[in-house]
N, C-alpha and C positions, 0 to 999 in steps of 0.2 A: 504494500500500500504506500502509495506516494501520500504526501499532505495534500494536495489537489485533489483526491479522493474523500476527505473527510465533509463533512456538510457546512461548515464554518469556512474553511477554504471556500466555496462555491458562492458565501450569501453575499450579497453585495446590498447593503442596506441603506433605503433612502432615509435619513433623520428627519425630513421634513424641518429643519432647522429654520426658516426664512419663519415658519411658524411661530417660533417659540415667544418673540416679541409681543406678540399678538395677544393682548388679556385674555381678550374673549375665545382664545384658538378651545384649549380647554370644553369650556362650556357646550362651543358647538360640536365639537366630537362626542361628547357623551351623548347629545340629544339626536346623532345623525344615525339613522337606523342603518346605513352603509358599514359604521365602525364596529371594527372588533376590540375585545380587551381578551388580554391575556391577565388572570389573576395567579401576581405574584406574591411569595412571603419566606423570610430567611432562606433563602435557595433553593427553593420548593417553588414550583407552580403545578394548576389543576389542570390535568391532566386525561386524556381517554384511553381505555384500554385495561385488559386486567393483567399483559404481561408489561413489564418496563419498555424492552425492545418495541414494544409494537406502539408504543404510546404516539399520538400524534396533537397537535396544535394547530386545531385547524377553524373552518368557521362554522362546522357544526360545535365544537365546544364555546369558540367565541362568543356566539349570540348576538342579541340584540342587549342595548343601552336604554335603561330607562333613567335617566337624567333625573326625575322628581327624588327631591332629597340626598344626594348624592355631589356634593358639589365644593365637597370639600380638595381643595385643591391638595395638600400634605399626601392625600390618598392618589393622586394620578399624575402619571405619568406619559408623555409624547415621545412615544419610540420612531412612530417615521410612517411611511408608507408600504404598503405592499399590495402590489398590483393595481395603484391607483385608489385602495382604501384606506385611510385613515387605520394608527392598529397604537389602541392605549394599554398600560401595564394600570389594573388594579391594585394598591400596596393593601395586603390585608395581614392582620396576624396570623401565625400557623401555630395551630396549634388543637384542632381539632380535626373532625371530615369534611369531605368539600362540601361547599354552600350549597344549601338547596333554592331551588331556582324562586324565583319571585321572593327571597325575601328582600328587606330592605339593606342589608350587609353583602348581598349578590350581585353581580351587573352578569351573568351567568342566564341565558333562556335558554339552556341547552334544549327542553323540550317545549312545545309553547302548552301541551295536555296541562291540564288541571283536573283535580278530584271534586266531586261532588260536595258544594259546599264551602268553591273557592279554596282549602287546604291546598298550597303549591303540595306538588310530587317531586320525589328527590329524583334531581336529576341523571341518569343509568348510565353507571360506566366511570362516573366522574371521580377522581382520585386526586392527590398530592403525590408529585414524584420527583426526586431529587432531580437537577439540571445535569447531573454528574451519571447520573443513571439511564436518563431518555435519550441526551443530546445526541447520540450516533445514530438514532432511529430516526430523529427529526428532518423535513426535508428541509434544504437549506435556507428558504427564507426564513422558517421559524425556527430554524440552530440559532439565526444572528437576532432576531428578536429576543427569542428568549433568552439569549445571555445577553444583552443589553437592559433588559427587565432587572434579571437576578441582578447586574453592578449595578446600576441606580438602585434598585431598592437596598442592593447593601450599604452605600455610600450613604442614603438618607438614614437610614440605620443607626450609625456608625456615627452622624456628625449634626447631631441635633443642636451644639450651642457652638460661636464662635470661637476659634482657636486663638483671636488676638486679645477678646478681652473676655471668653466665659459668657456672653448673653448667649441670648434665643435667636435661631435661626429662624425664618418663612421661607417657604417654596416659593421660586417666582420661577418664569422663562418655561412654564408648562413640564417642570420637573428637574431643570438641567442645571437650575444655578439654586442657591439657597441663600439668604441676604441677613447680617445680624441688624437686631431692631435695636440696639445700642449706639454702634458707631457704623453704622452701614455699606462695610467692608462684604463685597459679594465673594462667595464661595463657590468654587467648581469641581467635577467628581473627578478624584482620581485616579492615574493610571498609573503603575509600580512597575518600571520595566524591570526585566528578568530575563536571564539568558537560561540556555538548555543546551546541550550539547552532546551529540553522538561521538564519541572517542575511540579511533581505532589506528591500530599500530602496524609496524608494517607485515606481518602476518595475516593482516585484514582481520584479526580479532576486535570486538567490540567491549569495553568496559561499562559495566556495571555497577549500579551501586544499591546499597541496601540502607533507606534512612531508618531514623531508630524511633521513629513514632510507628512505623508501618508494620503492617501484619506480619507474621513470618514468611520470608518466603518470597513477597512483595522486594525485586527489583525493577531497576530503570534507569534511564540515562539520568549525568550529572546535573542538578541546574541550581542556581542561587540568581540573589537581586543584585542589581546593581547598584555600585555602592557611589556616594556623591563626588565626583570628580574624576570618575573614571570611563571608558568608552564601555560599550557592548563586548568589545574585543580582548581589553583588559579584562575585563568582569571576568568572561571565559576563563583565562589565562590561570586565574589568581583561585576561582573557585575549586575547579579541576585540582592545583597544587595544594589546596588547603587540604580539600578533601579527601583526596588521596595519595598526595605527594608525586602525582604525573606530571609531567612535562609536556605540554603541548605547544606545538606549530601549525603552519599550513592552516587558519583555521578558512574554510569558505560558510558564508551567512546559506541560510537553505531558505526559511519563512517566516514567519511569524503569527501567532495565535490570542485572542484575547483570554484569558482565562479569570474567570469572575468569582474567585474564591478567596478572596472579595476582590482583588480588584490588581491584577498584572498583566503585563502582556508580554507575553513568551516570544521569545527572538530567538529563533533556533539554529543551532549552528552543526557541522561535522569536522573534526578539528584531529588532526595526526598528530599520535602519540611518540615524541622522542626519547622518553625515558617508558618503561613500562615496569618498575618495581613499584609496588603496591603498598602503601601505608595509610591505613584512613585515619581517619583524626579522630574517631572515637565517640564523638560528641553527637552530630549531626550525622555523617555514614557509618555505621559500624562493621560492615562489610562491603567489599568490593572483590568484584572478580572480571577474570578476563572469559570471554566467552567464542569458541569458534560458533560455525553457525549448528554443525551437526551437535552440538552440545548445547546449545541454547534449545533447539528442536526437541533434542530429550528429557532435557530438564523440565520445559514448558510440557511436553506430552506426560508425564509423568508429575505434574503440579508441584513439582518439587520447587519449581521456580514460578512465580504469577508474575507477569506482564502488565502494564500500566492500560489504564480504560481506551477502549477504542476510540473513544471521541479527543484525544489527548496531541498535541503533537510531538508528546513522548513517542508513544506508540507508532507514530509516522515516521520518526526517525529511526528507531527500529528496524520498522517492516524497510523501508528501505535499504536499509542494510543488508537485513537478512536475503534481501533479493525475492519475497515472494511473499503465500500469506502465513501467515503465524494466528491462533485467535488470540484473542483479547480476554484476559481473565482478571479483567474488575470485579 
């Protein structure tokens, strides 16, 4: 699998940005029976399907907008366009089952049936599913939604009072900017660049590495953020030696991926190994290994070794290496 293959590669997302100035843009999207809303919450969104893989984002889940009562701005969000429709992120709590349609905490019709007696009917099918779980299922316009939903809703999350002096933030710009009502210093969401990197020496083996929050088992390619005053390139350079005391050159840049957990964007590189004696640091990798491919093949066939989620551009840089498919055992 190349990274051109995954669905985030593919989405090319219109922000509808020129909107965002606009007070009223908001308001009329909820009331436009045209708009979809994805409803998001802590990295979760509602979801159809009862296995993960087959879940989809589509406008039988999206529904229709009922605008009455609902109009609190804090709660919505302007992700852009898709196919010339208007498409907003609902911000809700997670922390129970999906909403049933027609209540007032829903913007959700997935069915428009009602029971006798006006009681809404819960809507069939409808779930909460990690963004980390569905996203390789999703086709690509709604990979790139949905993980633009999941980082604003984390970032609004995350950054409820001003960092220069402690007040209270307000939403303004239909989601995108958040303003303190003290000294009225605007706030924007951010991005945490992060390097990743496929490491292979000249035996064409790939290095691996094992972090120490992860399951057992659970390898991947190297990555760390970038630190303030150094390029992508450096980042590489310094992570790779921290972590495992390798020496790399030659590095070439391959893509880049946003990754919303909460809030980076992955710069992916493949970078040749001129030392290849292995020492981790203990702290953050606690293992690393060097892998041919027919050994990475076995390990992975035999679960002895798990491979990073197919929706990842770990897992892209990988399967590229390995030259074919490998699964994915998120």
């Amino acid at each position: 699998m190349a990274f051109a293959d995954l669905p985030l590669a593919r989405a090319y997302l219109d922000h509808a940005a020129e909107l965002r100035a606009d007070p009223d843009a908001l308001d009329r999207a909820r009331r436009d029976p045209g708009t979809r809303v994805l409803v998001v919450g802590g990295a979760e969104l509602v979801v159809e399907g009862t296995q993960p893989r087959a879940a989809r984002l589509d406008p039988e889940i999206a529904g229709r907008v009922d605008g009455d009562g609902l109009a609190d701005d804090e709660q919505w969000l302007l992700l852009g366009r898709d196919e010339g429709a208007l498409v907003l992120a609902r911000r809700v709590p997670r922390g129970g089952p999906a909403p049933r349609t027609g209540q007032a905490s829903d913007v959700l019709v997935h069915r428009t049936a009602r029971s006798r007696g006006g009681v809404p009917e819960r809507a069939p099918g409808l779930r909460w599913a990690a963004l980390r779980d569905v996203g390789a299922s999703l086709p690509a316009p709604d990979a790139g939604l949905a993980t633009t939903a999941v980082a604003l809703d984390a970032w609004h999350a995350r950054h409820p009072r001003c960092p220069r002096c402690g007040g209270r933030t307000v939403v303004t710009q239909a989601g995108w900017v958040r303003v303190c009502v003290e000294d009225g210093t605007e706030h924007y969401p951010r991005t945490d660049p992060a390097i990743i990197v496929a490491v292979v020496d000249d035996d064409d083996r790939l290095l691996l590495g094992h972090n120490a929050v992860w399951p057992p088992g659970r390898f991947s390619t190297l990555a760390g953020f970038v630190e303030p005053g150094e390029s992508a390139e450096h980042a590489v350079r310094r992570e790779v030696a921290e972590e495992t005391a390798v020496v790399v050159d030659g590095l070439e840049y391959r893509w880049s991926q946003p990754w919303p957990f909460p809030a980076s964007l992955m710069l992916a590189y493949r970078a040749h190994a001129s030392s290849t004696e292995v020492r981790v640091d203990g702290v953050e990798v606690t293992e690393a290994r060097w892998f041919t491919r027919e050994a990475l093949a076995e390990a992975v066939a035999s679960r002895t070794v798990l491979l990073p989620m197919g929706t990842s551009v770990a897992f892209a840089l990988i399967s590229e290496w390995f030259g074919g498919a490998l699964p994915a055992t998120a």
